[in-house]
C-alpha positions as CSV (number, residue, x, y, z in Angstrom):
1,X,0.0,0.0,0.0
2,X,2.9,2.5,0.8
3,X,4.7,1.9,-2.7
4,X,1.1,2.7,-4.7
5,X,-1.0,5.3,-3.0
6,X,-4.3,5.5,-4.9
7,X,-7.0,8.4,-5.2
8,X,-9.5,6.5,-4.0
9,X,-7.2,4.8,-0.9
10,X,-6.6,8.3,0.5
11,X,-9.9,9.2,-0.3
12,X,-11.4,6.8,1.9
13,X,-9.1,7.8,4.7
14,X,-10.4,11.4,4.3
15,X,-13.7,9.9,4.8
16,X,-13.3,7.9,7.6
17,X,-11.7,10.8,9.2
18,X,-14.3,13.1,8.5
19,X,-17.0,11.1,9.5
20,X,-15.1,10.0,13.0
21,X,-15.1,14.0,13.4
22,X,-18.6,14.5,12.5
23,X,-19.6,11.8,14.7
24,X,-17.8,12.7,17.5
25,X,-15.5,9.8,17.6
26,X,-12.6,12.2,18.0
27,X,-13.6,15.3,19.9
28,X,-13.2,18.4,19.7
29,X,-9.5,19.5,20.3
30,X,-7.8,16.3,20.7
31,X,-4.7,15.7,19.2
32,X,-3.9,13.6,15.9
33,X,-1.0,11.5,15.6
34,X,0.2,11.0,12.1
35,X,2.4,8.5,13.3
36,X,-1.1,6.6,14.4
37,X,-2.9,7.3,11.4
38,X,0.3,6.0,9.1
39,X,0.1,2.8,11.3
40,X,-3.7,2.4,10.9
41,X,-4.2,2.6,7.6
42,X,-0.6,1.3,6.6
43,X,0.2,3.9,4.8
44,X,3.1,7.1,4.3
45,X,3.1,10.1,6.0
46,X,3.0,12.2,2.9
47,X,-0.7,10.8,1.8
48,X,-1.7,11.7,5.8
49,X,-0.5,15.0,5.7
50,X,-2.2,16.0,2.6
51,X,-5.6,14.2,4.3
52,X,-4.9,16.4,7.2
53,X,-4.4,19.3,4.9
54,X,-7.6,19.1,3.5
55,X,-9.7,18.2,6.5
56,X,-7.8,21.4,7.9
57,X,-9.2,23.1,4.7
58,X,-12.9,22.2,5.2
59,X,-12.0,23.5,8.9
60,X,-12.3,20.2,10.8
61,X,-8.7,20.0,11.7
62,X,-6.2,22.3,13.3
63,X,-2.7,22.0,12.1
64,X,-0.5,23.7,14.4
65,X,3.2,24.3,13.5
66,X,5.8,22.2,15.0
67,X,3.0,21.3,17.5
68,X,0.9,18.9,15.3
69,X,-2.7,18.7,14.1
70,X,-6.0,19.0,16.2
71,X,-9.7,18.4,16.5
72,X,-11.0,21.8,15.6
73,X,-13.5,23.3,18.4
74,X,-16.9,23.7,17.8
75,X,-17.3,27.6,17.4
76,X,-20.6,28.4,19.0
77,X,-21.0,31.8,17.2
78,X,-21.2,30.2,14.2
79,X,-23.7,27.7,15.3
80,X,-25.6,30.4,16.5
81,X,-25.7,32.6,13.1
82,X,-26.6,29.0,11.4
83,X,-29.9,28.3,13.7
84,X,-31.1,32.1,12.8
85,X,-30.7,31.4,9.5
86,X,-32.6,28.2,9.7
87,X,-35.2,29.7,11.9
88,X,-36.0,32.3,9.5
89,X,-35.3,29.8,6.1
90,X,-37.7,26.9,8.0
91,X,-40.5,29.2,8.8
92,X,-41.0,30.4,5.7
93,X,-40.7,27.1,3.8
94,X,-43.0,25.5,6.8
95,X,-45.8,28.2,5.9
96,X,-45.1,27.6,1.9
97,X,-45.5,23.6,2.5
98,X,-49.1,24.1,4.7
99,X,-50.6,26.2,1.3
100,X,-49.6,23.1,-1.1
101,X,-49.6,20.3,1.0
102,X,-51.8,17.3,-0.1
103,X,-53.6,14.8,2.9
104,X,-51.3,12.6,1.1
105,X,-48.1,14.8,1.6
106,X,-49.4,15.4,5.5
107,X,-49.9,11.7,5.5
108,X,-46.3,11.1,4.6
109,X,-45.0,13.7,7.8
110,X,-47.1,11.1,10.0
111,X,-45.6,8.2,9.0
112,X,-42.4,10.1,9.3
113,X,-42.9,11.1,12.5
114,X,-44.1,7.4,13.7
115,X,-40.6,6.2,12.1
116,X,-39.0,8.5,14.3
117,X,-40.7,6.9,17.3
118,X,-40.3,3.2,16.5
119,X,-36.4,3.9,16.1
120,X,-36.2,5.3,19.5
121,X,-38.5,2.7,21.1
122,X,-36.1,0.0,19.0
123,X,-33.6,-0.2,22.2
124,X,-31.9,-3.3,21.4
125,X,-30.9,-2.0,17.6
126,X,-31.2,1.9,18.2
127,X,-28.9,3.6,16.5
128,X,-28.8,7.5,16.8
129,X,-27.3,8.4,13.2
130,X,-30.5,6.1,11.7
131,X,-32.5,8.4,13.9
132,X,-31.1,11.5,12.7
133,X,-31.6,10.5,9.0
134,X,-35.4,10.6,9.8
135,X,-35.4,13.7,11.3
136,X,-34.1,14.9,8.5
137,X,-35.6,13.5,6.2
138,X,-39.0,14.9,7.7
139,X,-37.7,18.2,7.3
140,X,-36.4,17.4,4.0
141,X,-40.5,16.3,2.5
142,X,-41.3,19.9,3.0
143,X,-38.2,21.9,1.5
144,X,-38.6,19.3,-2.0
145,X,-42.9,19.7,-1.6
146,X,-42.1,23.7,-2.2
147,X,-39.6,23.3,-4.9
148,X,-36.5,24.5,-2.2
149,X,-34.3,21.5,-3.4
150,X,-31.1,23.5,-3.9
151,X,-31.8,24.9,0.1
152,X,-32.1,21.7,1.3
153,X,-28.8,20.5,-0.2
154,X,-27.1,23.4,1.1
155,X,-28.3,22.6,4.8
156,X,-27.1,19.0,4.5
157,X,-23.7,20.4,3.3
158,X,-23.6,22.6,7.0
159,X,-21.2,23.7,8.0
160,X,-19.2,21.4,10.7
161,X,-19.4,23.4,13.8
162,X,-23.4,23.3,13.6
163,X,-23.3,19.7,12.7
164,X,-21.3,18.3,15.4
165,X,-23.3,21.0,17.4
166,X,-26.4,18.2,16.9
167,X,-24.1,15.4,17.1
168,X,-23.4,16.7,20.8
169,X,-27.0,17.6,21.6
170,X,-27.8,14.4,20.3
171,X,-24.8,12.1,21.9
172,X,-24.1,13.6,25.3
173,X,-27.5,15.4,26.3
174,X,-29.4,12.4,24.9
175,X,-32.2,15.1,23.2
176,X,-34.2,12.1,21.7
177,X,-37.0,12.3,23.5
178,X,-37.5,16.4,22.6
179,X,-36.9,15.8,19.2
180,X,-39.9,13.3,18.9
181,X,-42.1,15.8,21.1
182,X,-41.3,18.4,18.4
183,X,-41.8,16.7,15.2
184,X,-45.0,15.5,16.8
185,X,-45.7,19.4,17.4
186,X,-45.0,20.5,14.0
187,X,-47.1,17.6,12.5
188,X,-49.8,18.5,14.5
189,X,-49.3,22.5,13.2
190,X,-49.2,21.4,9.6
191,X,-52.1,19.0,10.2
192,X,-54.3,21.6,11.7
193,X,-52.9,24.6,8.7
194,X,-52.3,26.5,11.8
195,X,-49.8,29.2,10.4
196,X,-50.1,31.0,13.3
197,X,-48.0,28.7,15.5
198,X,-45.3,27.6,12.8
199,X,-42.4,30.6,14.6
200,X,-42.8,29.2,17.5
201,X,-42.5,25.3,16.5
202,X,-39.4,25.8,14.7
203,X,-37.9,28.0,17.4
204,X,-38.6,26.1,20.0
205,X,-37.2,23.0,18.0
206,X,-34.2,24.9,17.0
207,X,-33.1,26.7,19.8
208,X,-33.3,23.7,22.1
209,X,-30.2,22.2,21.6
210,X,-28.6,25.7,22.6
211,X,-30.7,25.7,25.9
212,X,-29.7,21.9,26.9
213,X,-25.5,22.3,25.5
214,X,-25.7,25.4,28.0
215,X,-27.2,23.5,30.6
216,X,-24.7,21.0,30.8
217,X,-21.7,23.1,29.8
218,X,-20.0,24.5,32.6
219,X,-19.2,21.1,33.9
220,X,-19.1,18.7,30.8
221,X,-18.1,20.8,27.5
222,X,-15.9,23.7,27.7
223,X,-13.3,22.1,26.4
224,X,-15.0,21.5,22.6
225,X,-15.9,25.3,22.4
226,X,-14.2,28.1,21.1
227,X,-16.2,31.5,21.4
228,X,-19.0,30.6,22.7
């Protein structure tokens, strides 16, 4: 493998990586080895560096000179600028999906929703990324219903602080529970064409994860934050 480094091989590494970060399997700002990473994946330290280089590039790594590389922190004034923009993005697609929306289309959010349950309730095989993949993809019916494709693509490409932000409101405060409460909330809004209520639905669902991360924070998560 170290003679013959191929596009794809260091691809993958980037990947796995990435996705470790994203998921939380390496924290915020701990410390990488390249030594480590050449003896995981049996390869050079040139391929590693330029894997670090780019994670460092789509800001998910630190590289610190003569020091090493790093888990980047979680910047919480970017997460904050990302939920206004979603509150204010969300409520106006919410109230665009409730003036086209079929009994079919609202029929769709239920079963959605009742996915959403049965994964939680599933305790022997939960697993929280499936659950996040029908949270989203709840969200995601009424972005496509109103013809907001491109948005919705652009909030699944977020930015990494916000999405490790969830991970960690996820993960550590264990937010499953709120999130099913909410979705519930929302489908009962869009049910009932109730356009009245949809700010403060998507605030409340937004917002939360800042209210429960600041709960817990003093004593659990200073150290993955960086202005917050």
């Amino acid at each position: 493998m170290k003679g013959g480094m191929s596009i794809s091989t260091v691809q993958n590494i980037y990947s796995e990586i990435e996705n470790d970060i994203l998921m939380l399997n390496l924290k915020p700002g701990r410390l990488i080895s390249e030594n480590s990473l050449c003896t995981k994946y049996n390869v050079s330290r040139t391929p590693i560096r330029a894997v670090l280089s780019r994670l460092a590039g789509a800001g998910l790594v630190d590289i610190i000179p003569k020091s090493g590389s790093r888990v980047s922190m979680i910047n919480m004034e970017i997460v904050k600028q990302i939920i206004y923009e979603r509150f204010a993005l969300e409520s106006m697609v919410l109230k665009d999906y409730i003036a086209v929306a079929t009994d079919s289309d609202i029929k769709k959010l239920e079963k959605t929703v009742i996915r959403l349950v049965k994964s939680y309730e599933n305790t022997k095989n939960f697993k929280p990324d499936k659950f996040k993949e029908i949270d989203l993809s709840m969200h995601e019916l009424w972005y496509k219903k109103t013809g907001h494709t491109y948005l919705w693509e652009q909030i699944r490409k977020s930015d990494s602080n916000y999405t490790r932000f969830c991970m960690l409101d996820m993960l550590e405060c264990e937010n499953y529970e709120h999130v099913i409460l909410e979705h519930r909330q929302m489908y009962e809004v869009i049910k009932s064409r109730d356009t009245s209520k949809i700010e403060e639905i998507v605030k409340k669902h937004l917002y939360g994860g800042i209210e429960r991360v600041n709960a817990a924070l003093n004593n659990k998560f200073d150290e993955m934050f960086t202005s917050y």
